[in-house]
Each structure stands twice: as structure tokens, then as C-alpha cells.
C-alpha positions as CSV (number, residue, x, y, z in Angstrom):
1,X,136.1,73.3,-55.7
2,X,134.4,70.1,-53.6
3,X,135.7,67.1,-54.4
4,X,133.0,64.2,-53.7
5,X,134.5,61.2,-52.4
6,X,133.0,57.4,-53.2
7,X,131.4,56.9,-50.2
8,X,129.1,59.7,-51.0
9,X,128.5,58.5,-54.1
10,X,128.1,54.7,-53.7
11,X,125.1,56.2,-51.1
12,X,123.8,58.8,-53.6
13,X,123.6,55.9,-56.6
14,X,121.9,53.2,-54.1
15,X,119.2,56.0,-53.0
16,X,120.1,55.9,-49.4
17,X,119.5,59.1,-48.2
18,X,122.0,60.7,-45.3
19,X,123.1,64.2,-44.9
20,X,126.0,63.5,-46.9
21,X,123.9,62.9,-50.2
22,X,121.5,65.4,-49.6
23,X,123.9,68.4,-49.6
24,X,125.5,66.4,-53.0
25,X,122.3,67.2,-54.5
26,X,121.7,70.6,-53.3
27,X,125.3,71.2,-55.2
28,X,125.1,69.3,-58.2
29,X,123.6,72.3,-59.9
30,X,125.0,75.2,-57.6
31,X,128.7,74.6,-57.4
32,X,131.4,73.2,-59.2
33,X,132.2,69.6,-58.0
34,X,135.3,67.4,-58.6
35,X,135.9,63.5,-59.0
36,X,138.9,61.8,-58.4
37,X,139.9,59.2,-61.2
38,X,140.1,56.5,-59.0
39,X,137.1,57.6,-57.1
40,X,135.5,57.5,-61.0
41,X,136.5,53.6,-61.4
42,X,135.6,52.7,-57.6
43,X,132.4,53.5,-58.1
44,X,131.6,52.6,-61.0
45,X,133.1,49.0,-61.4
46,X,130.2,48.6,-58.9
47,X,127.5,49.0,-61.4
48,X,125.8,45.1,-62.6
49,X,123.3,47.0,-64.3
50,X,124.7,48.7,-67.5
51,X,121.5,51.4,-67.2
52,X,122.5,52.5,-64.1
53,X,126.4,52.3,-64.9
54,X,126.2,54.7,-68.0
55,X,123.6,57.2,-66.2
56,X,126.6,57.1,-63.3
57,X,128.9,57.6,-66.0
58,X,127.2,60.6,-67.4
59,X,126.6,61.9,-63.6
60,X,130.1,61.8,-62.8
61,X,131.7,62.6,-65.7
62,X,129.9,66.3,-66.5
63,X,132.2,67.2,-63.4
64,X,135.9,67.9,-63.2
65,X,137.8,64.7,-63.4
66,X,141.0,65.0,-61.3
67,X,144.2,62.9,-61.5
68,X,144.7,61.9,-57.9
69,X,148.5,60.5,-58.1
70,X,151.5,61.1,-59.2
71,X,154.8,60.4,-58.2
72,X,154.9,64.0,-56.0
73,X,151.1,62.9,-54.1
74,X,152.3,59.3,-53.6
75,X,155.1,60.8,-51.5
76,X,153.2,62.8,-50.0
77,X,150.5,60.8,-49.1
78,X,153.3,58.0,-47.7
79,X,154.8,61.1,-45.4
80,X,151.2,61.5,-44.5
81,X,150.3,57.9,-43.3
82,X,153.5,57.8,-41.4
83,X,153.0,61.1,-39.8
84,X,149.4,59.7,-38.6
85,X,151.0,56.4,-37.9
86,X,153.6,57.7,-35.7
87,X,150.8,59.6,-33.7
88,X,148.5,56.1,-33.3
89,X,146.2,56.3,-36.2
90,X,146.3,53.9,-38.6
91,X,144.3,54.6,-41.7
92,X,142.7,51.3,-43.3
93,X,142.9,52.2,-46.9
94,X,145.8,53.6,-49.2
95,X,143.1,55.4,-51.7
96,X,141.9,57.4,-49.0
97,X,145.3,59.0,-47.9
98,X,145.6,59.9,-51.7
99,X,142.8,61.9,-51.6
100,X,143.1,63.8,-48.3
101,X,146.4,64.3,-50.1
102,X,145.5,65.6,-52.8
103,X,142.6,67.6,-51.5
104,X,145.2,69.4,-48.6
105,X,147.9,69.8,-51.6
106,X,145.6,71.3,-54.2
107,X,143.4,73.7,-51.6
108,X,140.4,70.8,-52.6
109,X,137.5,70.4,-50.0
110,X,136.1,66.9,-49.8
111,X,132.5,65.5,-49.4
112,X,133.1,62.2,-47.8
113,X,130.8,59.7,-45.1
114,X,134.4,58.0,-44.2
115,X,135.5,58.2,-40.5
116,X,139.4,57.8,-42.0
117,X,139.1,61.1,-43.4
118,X,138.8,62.6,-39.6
119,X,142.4,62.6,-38.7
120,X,143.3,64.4,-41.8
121,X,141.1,67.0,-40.7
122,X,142.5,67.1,-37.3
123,X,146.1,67.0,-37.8
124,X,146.7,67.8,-41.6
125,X,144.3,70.5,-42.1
126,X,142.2,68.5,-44.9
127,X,138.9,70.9,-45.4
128,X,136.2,69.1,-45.3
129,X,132.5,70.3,-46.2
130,X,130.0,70.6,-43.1
């Protein structure tokens, strides 16, 4: 399963068109995508326009809707950071070590446009899709 991170989707909603939202829409009908529940309210507490918020809502929710955290990914995820940390690499936001958490713990691969994801991939083994 492909879990499609938010800064795929915040490009895909706002039309902007980069490799990353073009292979969303080639597998929005040919394979089963995921969405993180915080990915979910990221990206849509963006929406002014309450059109385009409940046509996002639809979008998003048709797919599975998985719970990122819990107590046994939260230590993980802190294990993960440090590991990184103790190696040089500092990664800027807490959300995103959740889901390269979650994604190497649960066999996910992720759709993402977010340099922090890199070092999962490097020295975690995060699959990520190409």
C-alpha cells in the first residue's frame, strides 16, 4: 500500500503540477493508496474555501485512513530522530518522523516531495515510491 504524504497533496489540491502529483494521479484509480490521519487534518485545515475543502474531503477519504501514532510509533519515531541525530541530521518536523515511522514499521511505501524524508531512506530503509 502507498501512503501519500501532505506535501503531495497540498501540490495536487493547488494544481501545481510536478512528478510527484502526476504519478498521484496515474494511481488514484490503479492502486490502493493510504492517508495518514494527521496528514488528513494537515491538509485539509488548509482549505478557506468550503467547495474545495469537502471535494478534498471526499478525495482523501475514499482511501485507507491510517492511525499514524500510538504510544509503540511515538517511541519509535523518538529512537529514530535520535539515531539520525547522532549521525548529523536533524529532521525539521516531528510529523514527518511519524510517518517514515510508521511507513518502515507497517512495510508502507510513501509518496512524498519532502527532502526530510531522504535520510529515512538512506539509513532506515523507508521505501519510498520512484
Amino acid at each position: 500500500m502507498i501512503l501519500v504524504d501532505s506535501s503531495v497533496w497540498i501540490d495536487f489540491f493547488r494544481g501545481k503540477e510536478t512528478t510527484q502529483t502526476i504519478r498521484l494521479e496515474a494511481l488514484l484509480d490503479t492502486q490502493e493508496l493510504a492517508v495518514g490521519d494527521l496528514i488528513l487534518a494537515e491538509v485539509l485545515q488548509g482549505f478557506s474555501d468550503e467547495g474545495d475543502f469537502t471535494k478534498a474531503q471526499f478525495i482523501m477519504t475514499t482511501m485507507d485512513v491510517v492511525e499514524l501514532v500510538g504510544e509503540e510509533i511515538a517511541l519509535q519515531a523518538a529512537q529514530n530522530y535520535r539515531f539520525l541525530r547522532s549521525r548529523g541530521i536533524t529532521i525539521r518536523k516531528t510529523i514527518d518522523t511519524i510517518i517514515a515511522t510508521k511507513c518502515i514499521a507497517e512495510g508502507l511505501v510513501l509518496l512524498h516531495s519532502n527532502r526530510d524524508f531522504e535520510p529515512f531512506v538512506t539509513h532506515l530503509g523507508l521505501q519510498v515510491v520512484v
